[in-house]
C-alpha positions in Angstrom: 104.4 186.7 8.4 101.2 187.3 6.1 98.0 188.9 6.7 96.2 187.0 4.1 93.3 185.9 6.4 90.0 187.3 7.3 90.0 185.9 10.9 90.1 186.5 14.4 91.9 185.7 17.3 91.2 186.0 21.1 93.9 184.2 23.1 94.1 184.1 26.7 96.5 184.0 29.0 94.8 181.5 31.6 92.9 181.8 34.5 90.3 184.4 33.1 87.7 185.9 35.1 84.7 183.3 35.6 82.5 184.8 38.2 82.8 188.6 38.2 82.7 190.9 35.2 84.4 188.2 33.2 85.2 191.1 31.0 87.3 188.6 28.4 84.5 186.2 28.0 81.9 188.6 27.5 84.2 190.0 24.8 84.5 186.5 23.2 80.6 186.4 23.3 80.6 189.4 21.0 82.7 189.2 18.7 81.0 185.7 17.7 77.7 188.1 17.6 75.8 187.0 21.0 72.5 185.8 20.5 73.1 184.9 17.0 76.2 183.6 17.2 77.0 179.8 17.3 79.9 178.8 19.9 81.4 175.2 19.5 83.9 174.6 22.7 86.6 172.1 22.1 87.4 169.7 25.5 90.0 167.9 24.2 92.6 169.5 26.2 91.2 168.8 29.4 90.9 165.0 31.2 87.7 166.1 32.6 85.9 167.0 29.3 82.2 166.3 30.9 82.6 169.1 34.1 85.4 171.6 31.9 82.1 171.4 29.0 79.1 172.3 31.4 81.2 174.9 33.3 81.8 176.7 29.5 78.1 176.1 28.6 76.4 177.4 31.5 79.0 180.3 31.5 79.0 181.6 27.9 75.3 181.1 28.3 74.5 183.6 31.4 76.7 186.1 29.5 74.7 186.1 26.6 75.9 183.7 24.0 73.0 182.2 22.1 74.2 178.7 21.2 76.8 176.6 22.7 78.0 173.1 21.7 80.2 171.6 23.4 82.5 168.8 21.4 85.0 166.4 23.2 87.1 165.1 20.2 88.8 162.6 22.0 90.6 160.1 19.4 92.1 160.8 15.9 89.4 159.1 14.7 86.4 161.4 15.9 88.6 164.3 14.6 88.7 162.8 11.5 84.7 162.2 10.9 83.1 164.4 8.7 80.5 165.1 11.6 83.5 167.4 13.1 84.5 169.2 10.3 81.1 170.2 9.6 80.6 171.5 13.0 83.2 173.6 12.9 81.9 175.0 9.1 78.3 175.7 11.2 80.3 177.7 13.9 80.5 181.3 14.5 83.6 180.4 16.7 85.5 177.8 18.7 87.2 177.9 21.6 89.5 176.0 23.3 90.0 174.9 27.0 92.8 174.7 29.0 94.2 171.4 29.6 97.6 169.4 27.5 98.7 171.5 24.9 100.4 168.3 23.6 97.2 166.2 23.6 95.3 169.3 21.5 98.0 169.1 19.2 98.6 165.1 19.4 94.3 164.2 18.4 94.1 167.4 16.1 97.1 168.2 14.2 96.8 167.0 10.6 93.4 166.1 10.9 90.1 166.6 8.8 89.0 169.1 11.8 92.2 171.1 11.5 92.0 171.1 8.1 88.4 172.8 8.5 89.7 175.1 11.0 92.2 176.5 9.1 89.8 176.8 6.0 87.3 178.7 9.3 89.8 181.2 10.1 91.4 182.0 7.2 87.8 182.7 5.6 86.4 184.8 8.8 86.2 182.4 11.2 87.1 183.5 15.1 89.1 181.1 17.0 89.3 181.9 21.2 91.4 179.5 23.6 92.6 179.9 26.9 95.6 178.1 28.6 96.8 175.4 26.8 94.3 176.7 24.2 96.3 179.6 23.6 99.9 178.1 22.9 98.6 175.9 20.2 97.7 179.0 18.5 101.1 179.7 16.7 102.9 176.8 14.5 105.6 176.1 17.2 104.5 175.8 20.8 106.4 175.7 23.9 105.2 172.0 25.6 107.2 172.3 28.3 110.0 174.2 30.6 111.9 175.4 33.5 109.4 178.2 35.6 110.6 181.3 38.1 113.9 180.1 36.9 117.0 181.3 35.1 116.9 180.7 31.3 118.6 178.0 30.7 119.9 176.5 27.5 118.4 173.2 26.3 115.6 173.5 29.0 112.8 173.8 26.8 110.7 171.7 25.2 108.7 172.7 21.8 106.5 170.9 19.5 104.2 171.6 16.3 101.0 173.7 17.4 98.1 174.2 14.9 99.6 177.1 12.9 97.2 179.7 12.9 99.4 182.6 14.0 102.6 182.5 12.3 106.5 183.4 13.5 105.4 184.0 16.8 105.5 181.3 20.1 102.8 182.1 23.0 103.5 181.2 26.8 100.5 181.7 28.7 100.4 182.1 32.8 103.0 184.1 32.4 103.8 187.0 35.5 102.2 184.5 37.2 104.4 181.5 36.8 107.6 183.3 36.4 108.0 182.1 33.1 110.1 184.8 31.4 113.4 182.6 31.3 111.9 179.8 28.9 110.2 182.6 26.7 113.9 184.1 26.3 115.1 180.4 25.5 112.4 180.0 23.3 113.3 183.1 21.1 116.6 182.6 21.3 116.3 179.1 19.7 113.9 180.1 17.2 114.8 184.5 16.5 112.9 184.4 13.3 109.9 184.3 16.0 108.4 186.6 18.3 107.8 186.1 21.7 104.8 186.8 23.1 104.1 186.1 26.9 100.3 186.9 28.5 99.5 187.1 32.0 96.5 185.3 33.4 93.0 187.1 33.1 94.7 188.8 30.2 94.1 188.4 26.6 95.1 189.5 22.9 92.7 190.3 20.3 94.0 189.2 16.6 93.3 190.5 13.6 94.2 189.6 10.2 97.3 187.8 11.7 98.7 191.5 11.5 97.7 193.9 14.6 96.5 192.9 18.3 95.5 194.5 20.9 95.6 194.0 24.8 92.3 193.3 27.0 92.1 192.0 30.5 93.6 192.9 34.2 97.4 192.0 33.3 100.1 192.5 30.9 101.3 191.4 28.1 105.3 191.0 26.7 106.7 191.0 23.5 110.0 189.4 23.1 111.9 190.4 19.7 115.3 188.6 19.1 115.5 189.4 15.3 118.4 191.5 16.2 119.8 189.4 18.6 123.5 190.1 17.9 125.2 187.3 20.8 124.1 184.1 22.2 125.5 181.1 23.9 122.3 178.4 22.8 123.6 175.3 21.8 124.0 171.6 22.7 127.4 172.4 24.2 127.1 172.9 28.3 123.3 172.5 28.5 123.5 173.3 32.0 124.6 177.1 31.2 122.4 180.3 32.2 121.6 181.1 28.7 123.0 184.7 27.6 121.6 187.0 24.9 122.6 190.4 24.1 120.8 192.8 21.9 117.1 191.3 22.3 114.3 193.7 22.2 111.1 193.7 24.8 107.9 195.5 25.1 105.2 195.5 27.6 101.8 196.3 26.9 99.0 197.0 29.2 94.8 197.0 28.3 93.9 199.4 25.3 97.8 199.1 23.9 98.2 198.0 20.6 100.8 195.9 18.2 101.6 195.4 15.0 102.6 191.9 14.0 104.1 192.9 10.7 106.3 195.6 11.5 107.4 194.7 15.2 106.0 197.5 16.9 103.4 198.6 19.2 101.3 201.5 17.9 98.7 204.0 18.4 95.7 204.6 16.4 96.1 206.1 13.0 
């Protein structure tokens, strides 16, 4: 994993607080610097771009943001116009919707607009997505898999995501959809990688690809299978509760911290 990068990112766990002190949101607004910051929100996850679009505006608005542009790249093509790159170059940040992780990843990936957002974040730029939003964060995503479930071996289904955050994989939802068993199948196919499973109304704040820490109501877990010493995954008896011995896990609350580069959560220096 490298920390050669100058951005920021917020990714949340789903389900964030919309109506109350939508503490998470408000955060968002200021780390893109309020009033005189410049907010570009990307619908393409979502099959209801128009409502998903003025729900975001009319949110980040009332809690203070000063611009807001909403932009539903909805084909290849539009992703590929210099009209979107550009946006994101005039942006203080983006953020993502929920939605299809797949469909983000499907329209976006390889495009001129991920090409510019790559060339954002690693130059400054903050990035924020929610949901779906959040698992295309890393370069492998989980797409799909078994919830409030046993791990299972050859469950899971995984795809490219965006790259931004390296040698990690992000489930999202994740207390609250039981979804601890595809995480520890996700890890174990891919140990090199750290797990990293958020709750809903819960998010982690990114910096330098090298230390987060925790906001929101929930919690968030760290699966760490470097050291992973036994495990059954394979293609042989797919149907098998999946077994792993020797895998690490933390679990951090609001205010904790972790370092991406040594594997460990810390305290202030």
């Amino acid at each position: 994993m490298d920390n050669n990068c100058k951005g920021q990112l917020l990714i949340i766990g789903g389900a964030e607080d919309k109506v109350g002190e939508s503490a998470i949101l408000k955060e968002a607004v200021e780390i893109i610097g309020k009033e005189n910051g410049i907010l570009s929100v990307i619908t393409t996850a979502t099959n209801q771009p128009e409502s998903v679009g003025k729900e975001y505006d009319e949110l980040f608005k009332r809690l203070g943001a000063g611009e807001v542009n909403i932009l539903n790249i909805g084909s290849r093509d539009i992703a590929n116009e210099e009209g979107s790159r550009s946006a994101v170059k005039k942006s203080s940040g983006i953020f993502f919707t929920g939605g299809d992780q797949l469909r983000l990843t499907s329209i976006l990936g390889g495009t001129s607009f991920h090409k510019g957002l790559v060339d954002f974040y690693n130059s400054g730029g903050v990035i924020i997505g929610t949901s779906a939003g959040a698992s295309v964060m890393t370069g492998t995503m989980i797409v799909d898999g078994n919830s409030n479930d046993a791990a299972r071996k050859c469950t899971l289904k995984m795809a490219p995501g965006l790259g931004l955050l390296h040698e990690a994989i992000i489930d999202q939802h994740f207390a609250q959809r039981g979804r601890i068993g595809r995480l520890l199948c996700g890890v174990a196919e891919n140990p090199e990688m750290l797990g990293i499973g958020i709750d809903e109304d819960t998010a982690i704040v990114v910096k330098n690809r090298a230390r987060f820490h925790v906001i929101g109501s929930g919690a968030v877990y760290i699966i760490d299978g470097s050291n992973i010493s036994h495990t059954n995954v394979s293609q042989q008896n797919p149907e098998e509760v999946l077994s792993i011995f020797d895998i690490k896990m933390h679990v951090l609350k609001k205010g904790d911290k972790f370092d991406l580069l040594k594997r460990v959560p810390f305290e202030d220096d």
